[in-house]
PDB file of N, CA, C and O in Angstrom:
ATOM      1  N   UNK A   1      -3.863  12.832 -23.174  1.00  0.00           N
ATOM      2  CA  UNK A   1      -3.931  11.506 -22.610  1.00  0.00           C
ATOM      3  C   UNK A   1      -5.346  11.230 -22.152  1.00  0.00           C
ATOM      4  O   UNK A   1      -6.257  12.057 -22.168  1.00  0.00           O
ATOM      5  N   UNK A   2      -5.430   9.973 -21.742  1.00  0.00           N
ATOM      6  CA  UNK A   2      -7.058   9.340 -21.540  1.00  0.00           C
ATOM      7  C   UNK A   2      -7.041   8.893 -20.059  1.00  0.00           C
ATOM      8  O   UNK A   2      -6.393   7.895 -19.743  1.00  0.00           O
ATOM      9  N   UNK A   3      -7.483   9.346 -19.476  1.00  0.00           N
ATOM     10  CA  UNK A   3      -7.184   8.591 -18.060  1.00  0.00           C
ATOM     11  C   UNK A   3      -8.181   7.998 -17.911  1.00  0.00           C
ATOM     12  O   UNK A   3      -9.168   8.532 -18.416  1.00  0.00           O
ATOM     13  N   UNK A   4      -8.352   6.949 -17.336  1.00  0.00           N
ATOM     14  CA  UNK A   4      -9.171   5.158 -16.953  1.00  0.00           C
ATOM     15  C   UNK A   4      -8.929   4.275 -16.314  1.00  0.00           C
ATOM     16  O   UNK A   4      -7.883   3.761 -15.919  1.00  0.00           O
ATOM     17  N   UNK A   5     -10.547   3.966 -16.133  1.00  0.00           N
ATOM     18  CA  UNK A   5     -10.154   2.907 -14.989  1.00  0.00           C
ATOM     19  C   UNK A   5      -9.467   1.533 -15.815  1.00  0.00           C
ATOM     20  O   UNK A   5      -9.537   1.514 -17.044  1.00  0.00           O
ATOM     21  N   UNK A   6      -8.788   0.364 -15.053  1.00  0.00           N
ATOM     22  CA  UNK A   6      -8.463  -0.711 -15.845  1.00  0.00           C
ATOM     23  C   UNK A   6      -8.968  -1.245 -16.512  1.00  0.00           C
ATOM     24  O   UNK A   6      -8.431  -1.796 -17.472  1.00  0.00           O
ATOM     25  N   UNK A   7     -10.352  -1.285 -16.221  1.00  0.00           N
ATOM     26  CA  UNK A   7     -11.484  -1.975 -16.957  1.00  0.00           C
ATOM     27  C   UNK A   7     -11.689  -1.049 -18.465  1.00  0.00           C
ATOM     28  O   UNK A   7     -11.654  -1.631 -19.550  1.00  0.00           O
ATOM     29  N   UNK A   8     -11.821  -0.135 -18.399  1.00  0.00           N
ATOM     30  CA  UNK A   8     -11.913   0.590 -19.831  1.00  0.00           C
ATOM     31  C   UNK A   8     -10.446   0.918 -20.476  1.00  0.00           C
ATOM     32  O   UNK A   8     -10.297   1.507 -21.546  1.00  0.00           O
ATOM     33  N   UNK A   9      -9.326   0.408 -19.593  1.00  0.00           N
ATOM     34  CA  UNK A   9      -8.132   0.549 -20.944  1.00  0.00           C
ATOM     35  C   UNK A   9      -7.759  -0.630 -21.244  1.00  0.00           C
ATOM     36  O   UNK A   9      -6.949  -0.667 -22.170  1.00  0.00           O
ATOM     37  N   UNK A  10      -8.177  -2.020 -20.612  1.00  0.00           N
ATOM     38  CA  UNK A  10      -8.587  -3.241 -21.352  1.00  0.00           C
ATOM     39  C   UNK A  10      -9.278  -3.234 -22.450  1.00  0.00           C
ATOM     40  O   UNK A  10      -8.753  -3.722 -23.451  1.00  0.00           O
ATOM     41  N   UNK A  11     -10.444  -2.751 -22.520  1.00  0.00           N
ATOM     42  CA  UNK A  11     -11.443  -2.569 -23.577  1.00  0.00           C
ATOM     43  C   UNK A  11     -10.531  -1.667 -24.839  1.00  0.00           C
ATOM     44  O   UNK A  11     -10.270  -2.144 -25.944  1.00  0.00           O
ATOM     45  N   UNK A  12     -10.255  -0.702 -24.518  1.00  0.00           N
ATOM     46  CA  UNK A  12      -9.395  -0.191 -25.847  1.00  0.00           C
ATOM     47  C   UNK A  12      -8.086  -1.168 -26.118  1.00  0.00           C
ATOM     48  O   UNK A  12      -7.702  -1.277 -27.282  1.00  0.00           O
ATOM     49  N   UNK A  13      -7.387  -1.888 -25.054  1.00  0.00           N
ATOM     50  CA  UNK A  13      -6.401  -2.532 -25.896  1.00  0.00           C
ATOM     51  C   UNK A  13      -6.830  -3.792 -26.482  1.00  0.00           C
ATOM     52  O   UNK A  13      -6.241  -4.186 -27.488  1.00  0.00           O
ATOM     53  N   UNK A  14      -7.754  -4.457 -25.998  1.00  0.00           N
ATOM     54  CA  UNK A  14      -8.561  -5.659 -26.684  1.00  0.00           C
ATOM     55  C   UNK A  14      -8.785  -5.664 -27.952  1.00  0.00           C
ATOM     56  O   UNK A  14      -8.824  -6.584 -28.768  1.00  0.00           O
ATOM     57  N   UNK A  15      -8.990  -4.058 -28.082  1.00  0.00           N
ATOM     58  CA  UNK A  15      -9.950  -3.794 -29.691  1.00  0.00           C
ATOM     59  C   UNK A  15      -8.675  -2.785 -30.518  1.00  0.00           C
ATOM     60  O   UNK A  15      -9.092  -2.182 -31.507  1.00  0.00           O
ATOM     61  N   UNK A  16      -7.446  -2.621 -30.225  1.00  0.00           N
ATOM     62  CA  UNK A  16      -6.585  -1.958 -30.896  1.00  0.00           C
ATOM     63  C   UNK A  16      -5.622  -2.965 -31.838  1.00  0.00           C
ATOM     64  O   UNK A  16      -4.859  -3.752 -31.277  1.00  0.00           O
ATOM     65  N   UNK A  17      -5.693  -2.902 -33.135  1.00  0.00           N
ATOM     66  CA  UNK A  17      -5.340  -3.197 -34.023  1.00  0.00           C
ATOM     67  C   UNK A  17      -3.093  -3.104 -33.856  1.00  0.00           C
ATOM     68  O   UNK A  17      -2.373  -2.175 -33.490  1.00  0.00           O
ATOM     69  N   UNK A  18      -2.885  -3.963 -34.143  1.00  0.00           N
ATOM     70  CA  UNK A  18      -0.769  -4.501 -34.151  1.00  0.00           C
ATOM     71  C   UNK A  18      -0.817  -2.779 -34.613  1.00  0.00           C
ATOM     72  O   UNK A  18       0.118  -2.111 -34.172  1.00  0.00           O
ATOM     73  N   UNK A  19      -1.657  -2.189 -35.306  1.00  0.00           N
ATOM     74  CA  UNK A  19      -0.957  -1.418 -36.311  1.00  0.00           C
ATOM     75  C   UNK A  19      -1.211   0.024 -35.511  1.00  0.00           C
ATOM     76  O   UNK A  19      -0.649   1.041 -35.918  1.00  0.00           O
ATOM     77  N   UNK A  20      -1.869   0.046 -34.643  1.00  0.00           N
ATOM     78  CA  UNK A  20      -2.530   1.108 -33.508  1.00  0.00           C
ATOM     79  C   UNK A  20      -2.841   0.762 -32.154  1.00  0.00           C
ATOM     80  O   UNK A  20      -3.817   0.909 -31.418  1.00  0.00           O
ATOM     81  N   UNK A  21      -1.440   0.137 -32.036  1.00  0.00           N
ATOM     82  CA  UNK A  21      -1.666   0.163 -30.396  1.00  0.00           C
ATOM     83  C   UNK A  21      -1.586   0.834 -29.286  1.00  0.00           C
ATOM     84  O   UNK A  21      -1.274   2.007 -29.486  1.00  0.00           O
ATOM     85  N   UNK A  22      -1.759   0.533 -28.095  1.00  0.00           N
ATOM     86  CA  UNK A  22      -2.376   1.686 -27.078  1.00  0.00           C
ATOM     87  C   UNK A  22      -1.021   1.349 -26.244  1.00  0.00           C
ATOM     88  O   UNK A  22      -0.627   0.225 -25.935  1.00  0.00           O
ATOM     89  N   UNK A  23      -0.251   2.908 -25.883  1.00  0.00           N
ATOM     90  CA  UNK A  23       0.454   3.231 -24.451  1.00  0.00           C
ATOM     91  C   UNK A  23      -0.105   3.407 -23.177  1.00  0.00           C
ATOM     92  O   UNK A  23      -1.287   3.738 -23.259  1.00  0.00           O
ATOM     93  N   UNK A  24       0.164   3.343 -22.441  1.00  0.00           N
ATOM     94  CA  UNK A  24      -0.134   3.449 -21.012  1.00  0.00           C
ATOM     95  C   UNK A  24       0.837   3.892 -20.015  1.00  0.00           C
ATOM     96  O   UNK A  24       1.918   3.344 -19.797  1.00  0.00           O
ATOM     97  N   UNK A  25       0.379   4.911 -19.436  1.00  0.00           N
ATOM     98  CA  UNK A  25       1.346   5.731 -18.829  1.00  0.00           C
ATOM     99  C   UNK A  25       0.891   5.948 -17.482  1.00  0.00           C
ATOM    100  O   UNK A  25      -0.301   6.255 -17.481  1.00  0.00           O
ATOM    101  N   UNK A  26       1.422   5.901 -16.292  1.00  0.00           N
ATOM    102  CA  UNK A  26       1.383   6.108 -14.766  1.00  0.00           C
ATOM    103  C   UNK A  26       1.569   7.664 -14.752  1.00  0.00           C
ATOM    104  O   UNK A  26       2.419   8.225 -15.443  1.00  0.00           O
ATOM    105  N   UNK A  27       0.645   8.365 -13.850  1.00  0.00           N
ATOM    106  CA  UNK A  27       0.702   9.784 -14.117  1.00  0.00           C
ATOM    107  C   UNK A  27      -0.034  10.084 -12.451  1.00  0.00           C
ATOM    108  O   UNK A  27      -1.023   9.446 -12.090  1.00  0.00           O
ATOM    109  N   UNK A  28       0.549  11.010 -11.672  1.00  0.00           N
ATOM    110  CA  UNK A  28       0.600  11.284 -10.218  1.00  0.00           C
ATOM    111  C   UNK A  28      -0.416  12.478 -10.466  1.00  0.00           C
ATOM    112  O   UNK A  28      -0.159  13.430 -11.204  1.00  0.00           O
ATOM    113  N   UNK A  29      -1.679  12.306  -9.717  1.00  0.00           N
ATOM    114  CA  UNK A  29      -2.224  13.302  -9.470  1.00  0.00           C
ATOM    115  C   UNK A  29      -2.561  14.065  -8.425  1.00  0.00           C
ATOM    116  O   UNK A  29      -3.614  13.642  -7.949  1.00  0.00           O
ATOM    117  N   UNK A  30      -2.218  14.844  -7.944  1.00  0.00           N
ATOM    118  CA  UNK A  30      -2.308  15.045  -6.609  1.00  0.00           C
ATOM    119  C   UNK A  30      -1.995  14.012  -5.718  1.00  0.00           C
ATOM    120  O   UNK A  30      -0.845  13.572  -5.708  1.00  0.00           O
ATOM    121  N   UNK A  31      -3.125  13.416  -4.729  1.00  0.00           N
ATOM    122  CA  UNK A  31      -2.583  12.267  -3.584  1.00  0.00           C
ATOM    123  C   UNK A  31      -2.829  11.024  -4.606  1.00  0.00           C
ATOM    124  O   UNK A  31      -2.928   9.952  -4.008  1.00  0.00           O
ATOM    125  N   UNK A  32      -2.949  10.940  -6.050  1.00  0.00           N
ATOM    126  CA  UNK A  32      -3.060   9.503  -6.726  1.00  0.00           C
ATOM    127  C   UNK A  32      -2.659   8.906  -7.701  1.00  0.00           C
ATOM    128  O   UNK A  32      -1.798   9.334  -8.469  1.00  0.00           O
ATOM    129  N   UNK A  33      -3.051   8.180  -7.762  1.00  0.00           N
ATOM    130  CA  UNK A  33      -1.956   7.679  -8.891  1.00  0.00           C
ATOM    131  C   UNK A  33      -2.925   7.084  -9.983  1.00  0.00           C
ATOM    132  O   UNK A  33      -3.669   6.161  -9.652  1.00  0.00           O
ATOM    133  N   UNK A  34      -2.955   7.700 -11.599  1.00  0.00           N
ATOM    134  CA  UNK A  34      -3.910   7.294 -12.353  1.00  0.00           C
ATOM    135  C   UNK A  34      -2.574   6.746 -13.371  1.00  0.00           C
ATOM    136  O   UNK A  34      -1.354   6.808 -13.222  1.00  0.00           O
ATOM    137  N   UNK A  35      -3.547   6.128 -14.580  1.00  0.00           N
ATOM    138  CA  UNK A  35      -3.351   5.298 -15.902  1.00  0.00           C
ATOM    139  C   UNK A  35      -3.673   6.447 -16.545  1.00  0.00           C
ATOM    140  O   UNK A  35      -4.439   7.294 -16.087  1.00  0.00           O
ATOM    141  N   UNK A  36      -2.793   6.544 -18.198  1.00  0.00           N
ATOM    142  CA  UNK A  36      -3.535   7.308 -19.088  1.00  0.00           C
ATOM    143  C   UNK A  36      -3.130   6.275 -20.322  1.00  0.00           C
ATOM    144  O   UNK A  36      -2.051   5.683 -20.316  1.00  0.00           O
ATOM    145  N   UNK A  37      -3.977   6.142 -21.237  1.00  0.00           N
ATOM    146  CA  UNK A  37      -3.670   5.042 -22.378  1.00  0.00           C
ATOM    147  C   UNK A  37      -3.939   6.276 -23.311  1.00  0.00           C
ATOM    148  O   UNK A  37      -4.690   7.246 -23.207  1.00  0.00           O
ATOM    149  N   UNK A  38      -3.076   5.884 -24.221  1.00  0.00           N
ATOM    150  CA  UNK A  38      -2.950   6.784 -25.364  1.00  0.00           C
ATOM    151  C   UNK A  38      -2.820   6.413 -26.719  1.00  0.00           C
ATOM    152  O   UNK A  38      -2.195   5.356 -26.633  1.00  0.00           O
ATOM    153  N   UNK A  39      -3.078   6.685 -28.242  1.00  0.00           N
ATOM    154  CA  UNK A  39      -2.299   5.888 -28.851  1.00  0.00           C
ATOM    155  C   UNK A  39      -0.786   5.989 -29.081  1.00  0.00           C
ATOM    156  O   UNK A  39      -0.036   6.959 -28.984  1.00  0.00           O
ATOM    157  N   UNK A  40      -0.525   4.568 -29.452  1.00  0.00           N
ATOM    158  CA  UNK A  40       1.185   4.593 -29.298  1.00  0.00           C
ATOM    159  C   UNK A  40       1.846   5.193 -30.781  1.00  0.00           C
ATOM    160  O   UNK A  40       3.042   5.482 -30.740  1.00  0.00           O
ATOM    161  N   UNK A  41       1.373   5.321 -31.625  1.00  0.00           N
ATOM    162  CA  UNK A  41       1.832   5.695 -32.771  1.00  0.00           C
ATOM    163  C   UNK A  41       1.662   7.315 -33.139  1.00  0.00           C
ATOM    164  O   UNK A  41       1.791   7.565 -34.337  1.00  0.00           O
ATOM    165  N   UNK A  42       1.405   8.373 -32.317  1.00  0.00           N
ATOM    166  CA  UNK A  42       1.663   9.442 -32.102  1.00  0.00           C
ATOM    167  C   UNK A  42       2.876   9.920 -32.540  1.00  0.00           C
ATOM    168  O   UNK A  42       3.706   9.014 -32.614  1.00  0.00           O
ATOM    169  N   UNK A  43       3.346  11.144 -32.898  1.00  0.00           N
ATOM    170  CA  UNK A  43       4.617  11.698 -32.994  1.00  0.00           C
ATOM    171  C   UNK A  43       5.045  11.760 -31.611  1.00  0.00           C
ATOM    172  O   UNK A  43       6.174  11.433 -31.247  1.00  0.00           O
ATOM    173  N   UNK A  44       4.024  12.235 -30.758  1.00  0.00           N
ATOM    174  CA  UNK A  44       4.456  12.595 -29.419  1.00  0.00           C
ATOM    175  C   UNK A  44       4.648  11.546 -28.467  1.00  0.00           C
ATOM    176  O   UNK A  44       5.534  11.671 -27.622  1.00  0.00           O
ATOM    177  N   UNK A  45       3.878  10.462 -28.503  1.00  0.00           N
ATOM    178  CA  UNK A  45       3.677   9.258 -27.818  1.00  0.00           C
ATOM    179  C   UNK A  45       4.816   8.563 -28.118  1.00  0.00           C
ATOM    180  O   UNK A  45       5.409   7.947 -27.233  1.00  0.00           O
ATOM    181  N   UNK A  46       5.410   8.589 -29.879  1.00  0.00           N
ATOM    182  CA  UNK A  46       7.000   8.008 -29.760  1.00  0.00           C
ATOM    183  C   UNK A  46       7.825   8.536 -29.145  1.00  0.00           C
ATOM    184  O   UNK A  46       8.504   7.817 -28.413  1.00  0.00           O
ATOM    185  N   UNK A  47       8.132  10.139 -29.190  1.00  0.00           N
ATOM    186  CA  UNK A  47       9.185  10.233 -28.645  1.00  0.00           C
ATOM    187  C   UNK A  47       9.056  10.444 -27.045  1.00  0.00           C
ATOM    188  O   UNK A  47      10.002  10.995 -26.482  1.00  0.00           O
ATOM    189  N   UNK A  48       8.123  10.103 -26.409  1.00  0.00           N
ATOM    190  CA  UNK A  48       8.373   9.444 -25.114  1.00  0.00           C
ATOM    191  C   UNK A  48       8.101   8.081 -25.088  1.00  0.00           C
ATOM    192  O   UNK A  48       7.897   7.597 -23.975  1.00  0.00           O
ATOM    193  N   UNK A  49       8.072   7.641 -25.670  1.00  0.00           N
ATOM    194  CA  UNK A  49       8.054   5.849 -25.447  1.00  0.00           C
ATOM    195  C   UNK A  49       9.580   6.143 -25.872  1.00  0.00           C
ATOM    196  O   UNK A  49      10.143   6.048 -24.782  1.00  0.00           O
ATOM    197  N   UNK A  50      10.340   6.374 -26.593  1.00  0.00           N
ATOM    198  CA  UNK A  50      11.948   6.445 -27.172  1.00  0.00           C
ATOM    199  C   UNK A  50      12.910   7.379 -26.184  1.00  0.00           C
ATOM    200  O   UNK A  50      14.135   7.294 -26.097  1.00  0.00           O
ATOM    201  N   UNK A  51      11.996   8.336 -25.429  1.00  0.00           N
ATOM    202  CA  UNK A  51      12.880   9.155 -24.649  1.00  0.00           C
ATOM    203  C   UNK A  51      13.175   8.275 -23.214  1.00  0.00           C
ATOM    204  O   UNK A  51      12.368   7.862 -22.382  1.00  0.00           O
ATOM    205  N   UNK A  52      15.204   8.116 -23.287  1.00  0.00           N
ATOM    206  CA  UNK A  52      16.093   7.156 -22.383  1.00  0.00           C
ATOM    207  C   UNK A  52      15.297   7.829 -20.859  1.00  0.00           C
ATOM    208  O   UNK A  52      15.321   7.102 -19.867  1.00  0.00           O
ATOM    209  N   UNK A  53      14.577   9.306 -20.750  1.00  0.00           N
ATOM    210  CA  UNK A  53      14.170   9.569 -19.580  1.00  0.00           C
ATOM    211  C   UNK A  53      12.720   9.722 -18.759  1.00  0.00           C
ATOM    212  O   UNK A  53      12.365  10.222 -17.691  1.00  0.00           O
ATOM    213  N   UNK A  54      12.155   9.087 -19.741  1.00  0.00           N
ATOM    214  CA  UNK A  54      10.821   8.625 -19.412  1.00  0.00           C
ATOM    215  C   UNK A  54      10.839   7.165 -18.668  1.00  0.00           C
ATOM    216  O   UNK A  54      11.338   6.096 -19.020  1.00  0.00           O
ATOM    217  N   UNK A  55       9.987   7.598 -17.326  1.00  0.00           N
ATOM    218  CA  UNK A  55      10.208   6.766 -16.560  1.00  0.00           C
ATOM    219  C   UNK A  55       8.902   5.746 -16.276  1.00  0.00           C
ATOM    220  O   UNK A  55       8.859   4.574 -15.901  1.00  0.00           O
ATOM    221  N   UNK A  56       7.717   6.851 -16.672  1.00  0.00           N
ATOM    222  CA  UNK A  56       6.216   6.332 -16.141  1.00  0.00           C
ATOM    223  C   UNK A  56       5.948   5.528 -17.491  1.00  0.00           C
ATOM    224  O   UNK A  56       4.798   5.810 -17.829  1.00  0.00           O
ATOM    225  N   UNK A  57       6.412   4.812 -18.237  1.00  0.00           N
ATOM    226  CA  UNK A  57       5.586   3.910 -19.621  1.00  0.00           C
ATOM    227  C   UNK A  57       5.533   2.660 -18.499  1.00  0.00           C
ATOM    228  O   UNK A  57       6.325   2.265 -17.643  1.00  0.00           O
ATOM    229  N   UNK A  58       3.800   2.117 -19.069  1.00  0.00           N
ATOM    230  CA  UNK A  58       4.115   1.074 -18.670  1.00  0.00           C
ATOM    231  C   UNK A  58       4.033   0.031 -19.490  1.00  0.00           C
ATOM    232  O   UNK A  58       4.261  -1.031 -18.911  1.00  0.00           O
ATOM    233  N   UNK A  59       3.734  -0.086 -20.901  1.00  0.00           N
ATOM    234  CA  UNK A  59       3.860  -0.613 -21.952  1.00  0.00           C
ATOM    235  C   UNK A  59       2.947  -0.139 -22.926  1.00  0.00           C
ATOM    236  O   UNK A  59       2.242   0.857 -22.765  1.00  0.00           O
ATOM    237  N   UNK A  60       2.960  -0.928 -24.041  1.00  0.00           N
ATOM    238  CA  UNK A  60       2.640  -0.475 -25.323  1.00  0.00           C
ATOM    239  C   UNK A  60       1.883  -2.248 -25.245  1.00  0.00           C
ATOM    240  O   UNK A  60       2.288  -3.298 -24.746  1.00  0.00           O
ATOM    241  N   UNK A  61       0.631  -1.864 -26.015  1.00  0.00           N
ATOM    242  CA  UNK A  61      -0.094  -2.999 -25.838  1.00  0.00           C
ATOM    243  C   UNK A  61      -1.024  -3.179 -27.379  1.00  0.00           C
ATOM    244  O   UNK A  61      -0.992  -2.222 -28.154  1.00  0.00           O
ATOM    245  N   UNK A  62      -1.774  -4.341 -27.737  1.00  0.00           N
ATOM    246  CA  UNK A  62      -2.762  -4.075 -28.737  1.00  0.00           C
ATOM    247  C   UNK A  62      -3.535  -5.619 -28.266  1.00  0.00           C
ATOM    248  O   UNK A  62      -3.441  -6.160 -27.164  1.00  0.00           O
ATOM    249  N   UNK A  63      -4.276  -6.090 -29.422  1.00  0.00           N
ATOM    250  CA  UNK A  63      -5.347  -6.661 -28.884  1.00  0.00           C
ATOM    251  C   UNK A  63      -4.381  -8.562 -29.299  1.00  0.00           C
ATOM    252  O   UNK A  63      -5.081  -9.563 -29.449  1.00  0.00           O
ATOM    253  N   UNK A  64      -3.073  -8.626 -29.386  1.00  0.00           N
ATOM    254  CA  UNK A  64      -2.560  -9.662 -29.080  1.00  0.00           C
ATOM    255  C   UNK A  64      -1.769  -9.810 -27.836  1.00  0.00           C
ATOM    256  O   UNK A  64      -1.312 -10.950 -27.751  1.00  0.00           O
ATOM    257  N   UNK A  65      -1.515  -9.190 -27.035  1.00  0.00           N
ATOM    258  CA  UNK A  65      -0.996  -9.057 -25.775  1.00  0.00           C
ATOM    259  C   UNK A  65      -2.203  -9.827 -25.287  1.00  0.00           C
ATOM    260  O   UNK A  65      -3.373  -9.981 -25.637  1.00  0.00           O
ATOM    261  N   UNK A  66      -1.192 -10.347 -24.074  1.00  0.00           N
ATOM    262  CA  UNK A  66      -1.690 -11.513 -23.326  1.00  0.00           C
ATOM    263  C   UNK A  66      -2.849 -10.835 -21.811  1.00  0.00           C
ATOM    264  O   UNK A  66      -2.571 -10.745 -20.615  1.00  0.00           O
ATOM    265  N   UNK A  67      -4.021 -10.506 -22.490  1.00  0.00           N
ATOM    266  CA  UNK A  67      -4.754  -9.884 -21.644  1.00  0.00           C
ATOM    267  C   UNK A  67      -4.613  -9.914 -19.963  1.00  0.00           C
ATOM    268  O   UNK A  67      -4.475  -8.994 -19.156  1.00  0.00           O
ATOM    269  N   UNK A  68      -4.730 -11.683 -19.754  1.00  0.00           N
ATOM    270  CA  UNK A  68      -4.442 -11.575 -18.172  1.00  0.00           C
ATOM    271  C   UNK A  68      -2.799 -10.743 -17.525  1.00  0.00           C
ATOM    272  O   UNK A  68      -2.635 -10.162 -16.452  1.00  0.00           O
ATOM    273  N   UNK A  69      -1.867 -10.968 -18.564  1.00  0.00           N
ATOM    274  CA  UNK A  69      -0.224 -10.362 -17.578  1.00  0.00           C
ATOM    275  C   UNK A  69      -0.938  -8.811 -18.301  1.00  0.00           C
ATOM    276  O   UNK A  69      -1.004  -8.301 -17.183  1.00  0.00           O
ATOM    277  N   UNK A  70      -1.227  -8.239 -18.773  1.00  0.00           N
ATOM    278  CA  UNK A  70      -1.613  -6.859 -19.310  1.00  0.00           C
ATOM    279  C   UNK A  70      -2.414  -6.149 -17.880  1.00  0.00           C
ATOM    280  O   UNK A  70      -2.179  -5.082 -17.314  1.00  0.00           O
ATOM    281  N   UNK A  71      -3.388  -7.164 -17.594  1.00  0.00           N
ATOM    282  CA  UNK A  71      -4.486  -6.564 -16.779  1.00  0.00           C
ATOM    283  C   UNK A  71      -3.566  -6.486 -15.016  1.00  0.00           C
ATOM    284  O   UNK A  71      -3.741  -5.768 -14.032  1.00  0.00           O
ATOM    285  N   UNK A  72      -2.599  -7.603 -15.323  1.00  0.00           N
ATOM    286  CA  UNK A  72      -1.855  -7.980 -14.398  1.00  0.00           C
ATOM    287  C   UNK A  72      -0.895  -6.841 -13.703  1.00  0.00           C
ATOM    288  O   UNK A  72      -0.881  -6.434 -12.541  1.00  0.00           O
ATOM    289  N   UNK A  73       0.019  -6.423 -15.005  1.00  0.00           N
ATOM    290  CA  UNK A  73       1.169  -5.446 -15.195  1.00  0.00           C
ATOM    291  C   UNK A  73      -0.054  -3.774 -15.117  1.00  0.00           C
ATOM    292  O   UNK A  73       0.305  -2.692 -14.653  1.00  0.00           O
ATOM    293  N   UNK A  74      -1.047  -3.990 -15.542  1.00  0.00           N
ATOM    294  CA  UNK A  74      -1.890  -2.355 -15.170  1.00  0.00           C
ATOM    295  C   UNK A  74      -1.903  -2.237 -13.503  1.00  0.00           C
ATOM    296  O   UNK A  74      -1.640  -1.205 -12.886  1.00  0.00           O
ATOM    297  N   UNK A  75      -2.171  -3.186 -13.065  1.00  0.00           N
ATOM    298  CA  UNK A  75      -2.546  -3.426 -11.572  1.00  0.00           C
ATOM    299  C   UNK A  75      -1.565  -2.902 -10.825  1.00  0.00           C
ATOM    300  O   UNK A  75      -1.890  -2.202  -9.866  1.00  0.00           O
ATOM    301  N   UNK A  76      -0.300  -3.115 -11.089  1.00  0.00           N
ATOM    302  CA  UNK A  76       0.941  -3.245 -10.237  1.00  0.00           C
ATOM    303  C   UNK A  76       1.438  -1.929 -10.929  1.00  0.00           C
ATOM    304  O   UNK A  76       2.382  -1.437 -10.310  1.00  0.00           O
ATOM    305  N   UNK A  77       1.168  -1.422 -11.729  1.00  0.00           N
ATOM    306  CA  UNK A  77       1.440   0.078 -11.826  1.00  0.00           C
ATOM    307  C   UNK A  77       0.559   0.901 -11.447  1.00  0.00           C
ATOM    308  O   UNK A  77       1.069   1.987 -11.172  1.00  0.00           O
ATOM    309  N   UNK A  78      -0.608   0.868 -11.302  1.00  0.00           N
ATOM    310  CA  UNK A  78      -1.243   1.409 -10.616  1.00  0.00           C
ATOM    311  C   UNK A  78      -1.286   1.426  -8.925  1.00  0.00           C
ATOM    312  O   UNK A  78      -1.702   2.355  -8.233  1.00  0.00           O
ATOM    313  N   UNK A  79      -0.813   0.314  -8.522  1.00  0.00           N
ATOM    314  CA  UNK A  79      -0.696   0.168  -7.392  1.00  0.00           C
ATOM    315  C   UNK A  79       0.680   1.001  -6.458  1.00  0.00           C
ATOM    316  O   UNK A  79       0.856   1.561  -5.376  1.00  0.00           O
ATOM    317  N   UNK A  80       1.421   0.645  -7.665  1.00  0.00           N
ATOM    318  CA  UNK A  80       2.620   1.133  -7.207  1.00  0.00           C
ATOM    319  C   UNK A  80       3.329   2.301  -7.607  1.00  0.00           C
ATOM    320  O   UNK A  80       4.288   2.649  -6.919  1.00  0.00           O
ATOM    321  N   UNK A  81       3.044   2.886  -8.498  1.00  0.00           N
ATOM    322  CA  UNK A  81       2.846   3.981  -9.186  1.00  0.00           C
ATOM    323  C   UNK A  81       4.196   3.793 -10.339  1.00  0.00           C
ATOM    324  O   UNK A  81       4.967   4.721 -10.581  1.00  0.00           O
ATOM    325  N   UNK A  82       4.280   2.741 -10.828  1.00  0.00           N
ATOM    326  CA  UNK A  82       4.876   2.500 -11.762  1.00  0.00           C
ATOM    327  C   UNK A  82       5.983   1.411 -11.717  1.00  0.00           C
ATOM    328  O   UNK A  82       6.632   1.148 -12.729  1.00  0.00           O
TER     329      UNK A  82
END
């Protein structure tokens, strides 16, 4: 996984192609709470985007997603830790 600030996993989903888009995952680190964007078309990245017990996705994004609710929905998972 890629961990980043919002500002640089904007930049990768801006520029990720319908056909390679980027996951984003809430991930507890010690006392914090980070983002990791990944790509979504992984073997591994599907079957936790598909696994009923994965709890931390916070979506699957590419560069037609509606940047402001994207930057919006990063915020409030980060804030809140998912």
């Amino acid at each position: 996984m890629s961990t980043g600030t919002i500002s640089n996993i904007m930049t990768r989903i801006k520029n990720a192609s319908p056909l390679s888009p980027i996951a984003v995952f809430v991930e507890h680190e010690f006392l914090s709470t980070e983002l990791n964007a990944v790509f979504a078309e992984t073997v591994k990245t599907q079957q936790d985007i598909h696994n009923p017990n994965t709890q931390n996705l916070v979506g699957v994004f590419d560069k037609r997603s509606n940047a402001v609710e994207v930057e919006k929905k990063l915020k409030k998972a980060r804030d809140n830790g998912c």
